[in-house]
N, C-alpha and C positions, 0 to 999 in steps of 0.2 A: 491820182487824186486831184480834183479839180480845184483850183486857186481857191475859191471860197471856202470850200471845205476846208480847204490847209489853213483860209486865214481866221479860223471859226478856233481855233485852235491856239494855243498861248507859248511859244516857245519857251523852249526849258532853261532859263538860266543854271550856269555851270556842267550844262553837258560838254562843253570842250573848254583844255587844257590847252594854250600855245606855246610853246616854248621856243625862244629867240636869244641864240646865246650871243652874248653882249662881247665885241670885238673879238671873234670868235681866231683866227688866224694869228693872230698878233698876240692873246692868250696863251694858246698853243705856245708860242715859242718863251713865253715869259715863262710858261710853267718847265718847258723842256731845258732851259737857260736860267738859270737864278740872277744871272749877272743881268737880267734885263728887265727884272722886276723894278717895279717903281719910276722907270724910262721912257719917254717917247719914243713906242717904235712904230715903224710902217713897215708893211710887207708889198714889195712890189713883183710884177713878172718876171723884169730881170733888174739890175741894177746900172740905170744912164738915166741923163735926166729926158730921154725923148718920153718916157714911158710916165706913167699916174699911179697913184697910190692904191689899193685893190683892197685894201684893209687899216685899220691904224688903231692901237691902243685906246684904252678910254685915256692916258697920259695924254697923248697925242691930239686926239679929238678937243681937249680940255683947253689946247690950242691953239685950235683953229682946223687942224689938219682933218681931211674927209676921205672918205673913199671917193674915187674922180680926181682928188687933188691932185695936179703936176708935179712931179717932182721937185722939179725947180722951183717952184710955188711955196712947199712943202715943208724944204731947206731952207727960206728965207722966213717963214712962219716961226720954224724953230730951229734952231743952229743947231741945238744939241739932240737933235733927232737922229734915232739908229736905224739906218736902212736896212732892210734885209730882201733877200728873194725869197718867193716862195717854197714851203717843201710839203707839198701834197702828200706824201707819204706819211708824215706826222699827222696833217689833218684827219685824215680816212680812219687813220690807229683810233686815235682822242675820240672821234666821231664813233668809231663803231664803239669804244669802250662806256661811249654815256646812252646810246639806243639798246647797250646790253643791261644799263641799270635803267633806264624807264620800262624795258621791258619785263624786268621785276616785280611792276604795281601791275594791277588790276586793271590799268589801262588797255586798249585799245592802242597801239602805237603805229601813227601813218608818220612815214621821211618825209618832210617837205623839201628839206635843200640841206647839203650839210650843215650849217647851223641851225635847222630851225623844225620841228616837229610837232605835230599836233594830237592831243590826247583824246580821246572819247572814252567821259568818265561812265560807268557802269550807273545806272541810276539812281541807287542803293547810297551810292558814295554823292551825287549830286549836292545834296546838303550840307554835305562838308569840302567840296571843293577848293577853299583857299589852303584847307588843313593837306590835300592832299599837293598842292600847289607846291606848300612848305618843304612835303617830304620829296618832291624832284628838287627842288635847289640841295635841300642837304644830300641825295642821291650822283648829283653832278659835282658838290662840289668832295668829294671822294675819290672821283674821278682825277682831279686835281682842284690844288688849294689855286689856283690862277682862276680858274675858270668859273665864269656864273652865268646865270641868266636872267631876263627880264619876262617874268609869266603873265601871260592872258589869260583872264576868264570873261567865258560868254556864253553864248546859248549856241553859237553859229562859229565855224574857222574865220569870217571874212573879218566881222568885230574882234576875237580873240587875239587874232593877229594885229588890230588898230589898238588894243588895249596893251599891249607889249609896249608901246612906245612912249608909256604914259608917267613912266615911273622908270626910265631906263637913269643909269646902268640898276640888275641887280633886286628890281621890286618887284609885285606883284599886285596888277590893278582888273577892277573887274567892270563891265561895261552890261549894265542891264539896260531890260528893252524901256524901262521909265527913265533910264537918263539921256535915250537917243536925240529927243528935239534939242535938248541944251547942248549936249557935246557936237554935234553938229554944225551949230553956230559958233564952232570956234575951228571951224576948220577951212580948208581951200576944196576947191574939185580936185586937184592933181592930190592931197593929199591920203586922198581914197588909194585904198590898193586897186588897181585894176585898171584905173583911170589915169590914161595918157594924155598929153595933149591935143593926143587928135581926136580925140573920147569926148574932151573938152569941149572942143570945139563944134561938135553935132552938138553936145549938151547947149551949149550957148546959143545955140541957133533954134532951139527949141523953146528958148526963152527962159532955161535952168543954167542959173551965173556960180550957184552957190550950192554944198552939200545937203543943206535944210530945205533948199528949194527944188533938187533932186529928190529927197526926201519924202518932201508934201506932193511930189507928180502924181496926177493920175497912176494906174497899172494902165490903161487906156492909153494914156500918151505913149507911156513908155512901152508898150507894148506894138503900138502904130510905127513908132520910130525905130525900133531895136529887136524888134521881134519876141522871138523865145528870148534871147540873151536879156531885152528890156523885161521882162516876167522873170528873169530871174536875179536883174538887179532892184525890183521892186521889192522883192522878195528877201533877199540878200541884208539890203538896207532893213528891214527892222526885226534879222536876229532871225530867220529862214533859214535852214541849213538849206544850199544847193550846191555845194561845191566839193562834197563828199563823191560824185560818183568816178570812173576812171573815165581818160580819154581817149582814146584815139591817136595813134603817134603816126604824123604823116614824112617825117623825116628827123633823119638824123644828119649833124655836120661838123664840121671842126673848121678854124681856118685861124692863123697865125700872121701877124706881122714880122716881117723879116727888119731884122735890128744889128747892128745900128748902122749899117748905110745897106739900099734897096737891091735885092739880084740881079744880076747883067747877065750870068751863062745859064743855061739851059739844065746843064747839070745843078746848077745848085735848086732851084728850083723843081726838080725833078725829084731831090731827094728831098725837100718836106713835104711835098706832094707825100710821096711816099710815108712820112713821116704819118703825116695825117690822115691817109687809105688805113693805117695800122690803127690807128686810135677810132675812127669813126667805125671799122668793124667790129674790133671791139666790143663795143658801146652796142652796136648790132645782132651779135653773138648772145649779151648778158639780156638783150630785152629777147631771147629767140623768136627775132626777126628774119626774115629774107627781101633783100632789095633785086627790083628791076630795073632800075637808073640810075646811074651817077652824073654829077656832075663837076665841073671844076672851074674855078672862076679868078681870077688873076685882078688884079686893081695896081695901075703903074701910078710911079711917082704924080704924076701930074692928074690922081684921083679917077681917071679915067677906066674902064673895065673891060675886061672882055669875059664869057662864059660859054663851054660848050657841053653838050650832053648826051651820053648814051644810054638808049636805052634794049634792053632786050628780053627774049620772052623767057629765058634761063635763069630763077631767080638764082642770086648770090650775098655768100655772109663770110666769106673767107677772104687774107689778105691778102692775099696773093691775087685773086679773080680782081680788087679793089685795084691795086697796085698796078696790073697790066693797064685795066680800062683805062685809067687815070694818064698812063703812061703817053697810052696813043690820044688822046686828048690833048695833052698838053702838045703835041709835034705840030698839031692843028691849031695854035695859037700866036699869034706873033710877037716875038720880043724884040721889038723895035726901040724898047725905052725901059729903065729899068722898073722891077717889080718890088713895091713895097708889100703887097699882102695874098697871101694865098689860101679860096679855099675848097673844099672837097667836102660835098655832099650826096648822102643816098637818099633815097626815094621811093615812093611808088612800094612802100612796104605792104609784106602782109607773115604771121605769122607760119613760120617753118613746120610748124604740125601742121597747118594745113594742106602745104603742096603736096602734089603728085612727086614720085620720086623717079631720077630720069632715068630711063633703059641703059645709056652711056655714064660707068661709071669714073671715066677717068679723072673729075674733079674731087670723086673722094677722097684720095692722100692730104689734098689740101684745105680740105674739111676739116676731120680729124686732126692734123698737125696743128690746127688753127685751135680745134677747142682742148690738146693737152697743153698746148704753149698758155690758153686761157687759164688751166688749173693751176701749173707750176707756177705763174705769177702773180694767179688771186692768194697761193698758201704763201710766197713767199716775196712777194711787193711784184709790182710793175718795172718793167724792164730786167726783172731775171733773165729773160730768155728774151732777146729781141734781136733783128738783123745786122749783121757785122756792118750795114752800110751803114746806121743809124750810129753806131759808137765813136763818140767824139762830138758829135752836134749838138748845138746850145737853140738851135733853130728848133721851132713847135713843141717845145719842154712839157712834159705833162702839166696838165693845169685841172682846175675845179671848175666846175660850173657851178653856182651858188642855186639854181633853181632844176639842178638834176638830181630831180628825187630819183625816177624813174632808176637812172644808173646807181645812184647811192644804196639801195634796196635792192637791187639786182649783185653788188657786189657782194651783199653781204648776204645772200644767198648761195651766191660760187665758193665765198670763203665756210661758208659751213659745210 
């Protein structure tokens, strides 16, 4: 459909539902813990002060405390703050228990990142949208009494999701295409989802300082300068849905700082490697992928990096295949000075029903071994079944990624 056409056309206010649940991690454990109700807490990756805060109560926030905040920072904001490490396994539970009550309504339900989900109301219900808005908070809060959210409504995900922020903790705001020239004047560029500082910066150079004066651009400018992606932030900007289709996944990776002092032996480093061949396939496994590259890339104390890569024409999704390449990569690296960060990516994907299947099957036991260790752990948690080398390591701990839907949706696909 040609832009004129599309813009001949009136977006639908209240076709989408955003849901952003409000200190989602730190709830979790308020509601899993009673004793920590009514507390400032933060949840960090592990617990030193070299690390930052990844989450923090609304207590905490009320504070001063942020996600980014340093530890140390953190602690001096509020004395009486409860540190915690992370427990993934609690998240994913909570997580899948509230995607099992939205998926109850008449909604459309897309994962955008463990706390956050976007609704596509049925048309029919469009007109009562905040009513049905209502019935996911009391849906979530079932789920447990900690836990809330802050809901958006809009015509488009990009708005719905800026309207969550409007009325946080806990409310629900809605963002029509007649209020867009005024709400815009009250915002920054970086305040846009989407838009980085380097975003900014071609913005500014375009002669757009400001959200209202992104806003008012040409489609012409912005299409000269940004291409399709400029068409489709013109579009975006006044309540255009474009961000519903899927993408394309050109890699997947993992990579972990080593804490609290940097690797010196070759073995230690060798085994989060390994650590992280196990998690990045994975993650490869659930999107059934197959990669033809890996890579692995080291960063020493003094910031500095090295990276190297194999590639081959055998695709692979098993961790053992992960784990050798990885292996012999890192022997080709030099540790001249110690390692503070390691990390291990695939690449060069292309979906596993696609391939040809090889003549030579000696890779299959570790195929199969790869996707029943996959089932006993998606029924019964992560690291049920994992390598006797890995048991006892605090190094490359399972974590979340706050913007992996793609995995969040795929897990709870293995678990059904």
């Amino acid at each position: 459909m040609g832009i004129e056409r599309l813009l001949s056309q009136q977006p639908v206010h209240g076709r989408i539902i955003y849901i952003d649940m409000d200190s989602f991690f730190a709830s979790v454990e308020q509601q899993v813990n009673p004793d920590l109700r009514g507390k400032p807490v933060a949840i960090c990756p592990f617990l030193h002060n070299a690390t930052s805060v990844i989450a923090a109560s609304i207590e905490a926030k009320r504070l001063g405390v942020r996600t980014g905040t340093p530890v140390r920072m953190a602690k001096q904001l509020c004395p009486g703050l409860v540190l915690l490490a992370d427990t993934p396994t609690s998240y994913r539970q909570f997580h899948s228990a509230i995607m099992a009550e939205l998926a109850e309504t008449r909604c459309q339900v897309e994962v955008r990142s463990i706390d956050e989900a976007a609704l596509t109301v049925p048309y029919d219900l469009v007109p009562t949208a905040p009513k049905v808005a209502h019935e996911v908070q009391e849906r979530i809060f079932k789920v447990g009494s900690q836990l809330s959210c802050s809901v958006g409504i809009a015509s488009n995900r990009f708005l719905a999701k800026m309207a969550t922020k409007l009325h946080k903790p806990g409310g629900i705001a809605e963002l029509r295409p007649e209020d867009l020239p005024v709400y815009y004047e009250l915002l920054e560029l970086t305040d846009l989802y989407g838009i980085s500082w380097r975003m900014e910066r071609r913005l500014n150079r375009l002669g757009i300082t400001t959200p209202q004066g992104f806003y008012q651009a040409s489609h012409q400018l912005l299409e000269q300068a940004f291409g399709i992606e400029g068409t489709r932030w013109y579009l975006r900007l006044r309540g255009y849905e474009v961000d519903g289709r899927q993408t394309k996944r050109g890699m997947i990776g993992h990579q972990t700082t080593i804490t609290p002092e940097p690797a010196t032996e070759y073995d230690q480093i060798a085994l989060v490697a390994s650590q992280l061949c196990h998690r990045a396939s994975y993650r490869l496994r659930l999107a059934g992928l197959a990669a033809r590259c890996l890579s692995v890339g080291l960063r020493y104390s003094d910031r500095s990096k090295q990276y190297r890569r194999y590639y081959t024409h055998y695709p692979f999704w098993d961790a053992d295949s992960c784990v050798r390449h990885a292996s012999k990569l890192l022997k080709d690296i030099p540790l001249d000075q110690p390692v503070r960060l390691v990390d291990v990516s695939l690449s060069r994907l292309s979906p596993q029903a696609d391939l040809t299947l090889s003549l030579f099957p000696e890779k299959t036991p570790f195929k199969q071994i790869s996707s029943v260790v996959d089932q006993i752990n998606g029924r019964w948690g992560r690291g049920t079944i994992k390598p006797a080398l890995h048991l006892g390591s605090q190094q490359a701990r399972d974590r979340i990624g706050f913007g992996n839907a793609h995995q969040m949706a795929s897990e709870k696909t293995l678990q059904t």
